[in-house]
N, C-alpha and C positions, 0 to 999 in steps of 0.2 A: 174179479180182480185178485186171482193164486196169485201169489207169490212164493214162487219156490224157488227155496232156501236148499245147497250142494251141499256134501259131505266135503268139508275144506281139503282133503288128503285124497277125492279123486275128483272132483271136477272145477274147484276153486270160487272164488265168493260171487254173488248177485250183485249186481251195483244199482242201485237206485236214486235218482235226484228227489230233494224234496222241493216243493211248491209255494210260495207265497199264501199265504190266508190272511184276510181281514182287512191288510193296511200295505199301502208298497214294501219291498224288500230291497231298493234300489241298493248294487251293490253287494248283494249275501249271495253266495249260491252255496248250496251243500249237498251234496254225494256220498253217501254212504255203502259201504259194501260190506258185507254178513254173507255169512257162511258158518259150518258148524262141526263138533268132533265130538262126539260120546252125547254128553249132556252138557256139553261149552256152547254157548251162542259167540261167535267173534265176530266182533262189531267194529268197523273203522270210519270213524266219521272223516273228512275232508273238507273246511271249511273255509271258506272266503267273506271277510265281512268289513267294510268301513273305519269298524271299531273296535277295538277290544275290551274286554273288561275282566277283569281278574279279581276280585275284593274279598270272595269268599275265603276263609281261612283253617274251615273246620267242614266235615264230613256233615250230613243234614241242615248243614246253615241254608239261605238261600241263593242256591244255586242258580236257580231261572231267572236271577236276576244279574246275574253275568253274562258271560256270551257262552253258552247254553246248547248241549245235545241230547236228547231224550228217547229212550225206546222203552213204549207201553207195550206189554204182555197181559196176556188171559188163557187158560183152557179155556175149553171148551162148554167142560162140564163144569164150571164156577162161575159164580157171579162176580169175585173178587180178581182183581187185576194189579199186576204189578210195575210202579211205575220207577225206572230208570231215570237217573235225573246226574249231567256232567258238568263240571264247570272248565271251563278256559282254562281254569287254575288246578286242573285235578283232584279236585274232591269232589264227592257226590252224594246225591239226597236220594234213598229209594225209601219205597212205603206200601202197603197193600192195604187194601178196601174195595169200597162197591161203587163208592164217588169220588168227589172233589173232597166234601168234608168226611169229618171221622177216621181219617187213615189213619195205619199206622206206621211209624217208619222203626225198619230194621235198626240195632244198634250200631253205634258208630265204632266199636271194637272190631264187628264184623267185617266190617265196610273197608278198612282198614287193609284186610286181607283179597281185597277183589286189584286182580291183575289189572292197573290202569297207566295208560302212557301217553301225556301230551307233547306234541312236538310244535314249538313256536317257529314258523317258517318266516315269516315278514309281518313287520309290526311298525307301522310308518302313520302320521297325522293322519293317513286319508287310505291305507289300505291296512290289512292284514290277516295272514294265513295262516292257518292252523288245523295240525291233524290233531284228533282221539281215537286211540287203540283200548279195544276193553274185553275181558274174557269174561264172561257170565256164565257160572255154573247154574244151569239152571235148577241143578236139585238141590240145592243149596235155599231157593227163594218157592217151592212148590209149586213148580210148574211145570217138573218132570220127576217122574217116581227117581228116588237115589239109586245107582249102579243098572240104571236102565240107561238107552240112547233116545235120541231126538229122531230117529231114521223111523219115514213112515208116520209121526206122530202129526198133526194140527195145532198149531194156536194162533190166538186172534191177537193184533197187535194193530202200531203205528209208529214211526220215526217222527220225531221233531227236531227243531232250531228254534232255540227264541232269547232274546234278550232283553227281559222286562225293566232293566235299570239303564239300559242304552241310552242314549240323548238320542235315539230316533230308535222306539222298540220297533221289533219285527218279531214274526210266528211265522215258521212253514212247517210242515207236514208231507207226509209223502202223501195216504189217501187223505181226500179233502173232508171238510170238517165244515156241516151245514149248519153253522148258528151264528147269531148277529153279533156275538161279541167272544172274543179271544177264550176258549177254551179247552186244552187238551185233554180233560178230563172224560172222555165220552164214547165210552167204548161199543157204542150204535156205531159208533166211523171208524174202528175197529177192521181188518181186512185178515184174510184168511193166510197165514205161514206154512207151508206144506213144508217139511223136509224129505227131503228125496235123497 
């Protein structure tokens, strides 16, 4: 399951849908497309969901508990992975570790400085649209040496959706996620990023 990831300046972004896990997602559908430029990951989520939710106010508050877009990173050669974390509201929670517990999250001065852009499309009782635009430097979070490129390199990753404060949560994922209860923490389910 490669997934490769274009040089944004010659062949332009991958689009991948993500999948339901755990519980229905009646109503959410999300597409995302990435692509890359030096040591930039550019990420555009596309999202369609029921509900919206917005509450978060501050940068590492909790984010996944709004209406929520997520991209987990790893080398190869580490055990620690970094997890990407969006709000509806544009702020965001990133953190690095080995699991669920003990992370640690980047400061919120940093975070501050990450190229991030929501756009509210349609916001009604019963639907609502929304894109996320984001630039990731990835040597910035050690996941690519600084003044290196992405071209040629691997890393192991996953896209999420979720909205755990929703009045009807949901979780998707792009590769699926084999465990009995809601966890994106798991980087066994992890899939292989080629840049080309």
């Amino acid at each position: 399951m490669n997934v490769l990831i274009h040089d944004a300046s010659n062949q332009g972004a991958t689009r991948l849908a993500l999948h339901p896990q755990w519980v229905e997602a009646d109503g959410v559908a999300t597409l995302v497309n990435v692509s890359y430029q030096g040591t930039n990951l550019l990420v555009s989520f596309h999202v369609k969901e029921p509900q919206l939710r917005r509450m978060c106010t501050h940068h590492n508050d909790a984010v996944w508990t709004d209406s929520c877009v997520e991209v987990f990173l790893k080398r190869p050669d580490q055990a620690e992975y970094v997890n990407f974390e969006f709000s509806a509201a544009g702020f965001c929670h990133v953190a690095r570790g080995t699991g669920r517990s003990g992370r640690q999250s980047y400061p919120d001065a940093g975070l501050a400085s990450v190229p991030l852009q929501v756009r509210i499309l349609e916001n009604t009782l019963t639907q609502s649209r929304w894109d996320l635009s984001v630039t990731l430097d990835l040597s910035r979070f050690g996941l690519v040496e600084e003044g290196g490129s992405l071209k040629g390199k691997i890393l192991f990753g996953n896209f999420y959706k979720c909205g755990d404060g929703l009045e009807k949560p949901h979780y998707l994922s792009y590769a699926p996620i084999d465990t009995d209860q809601p966890d994106f923490h798991r980087p066994e389910a992890f899939v292989p990023f080629q840049f080309v």
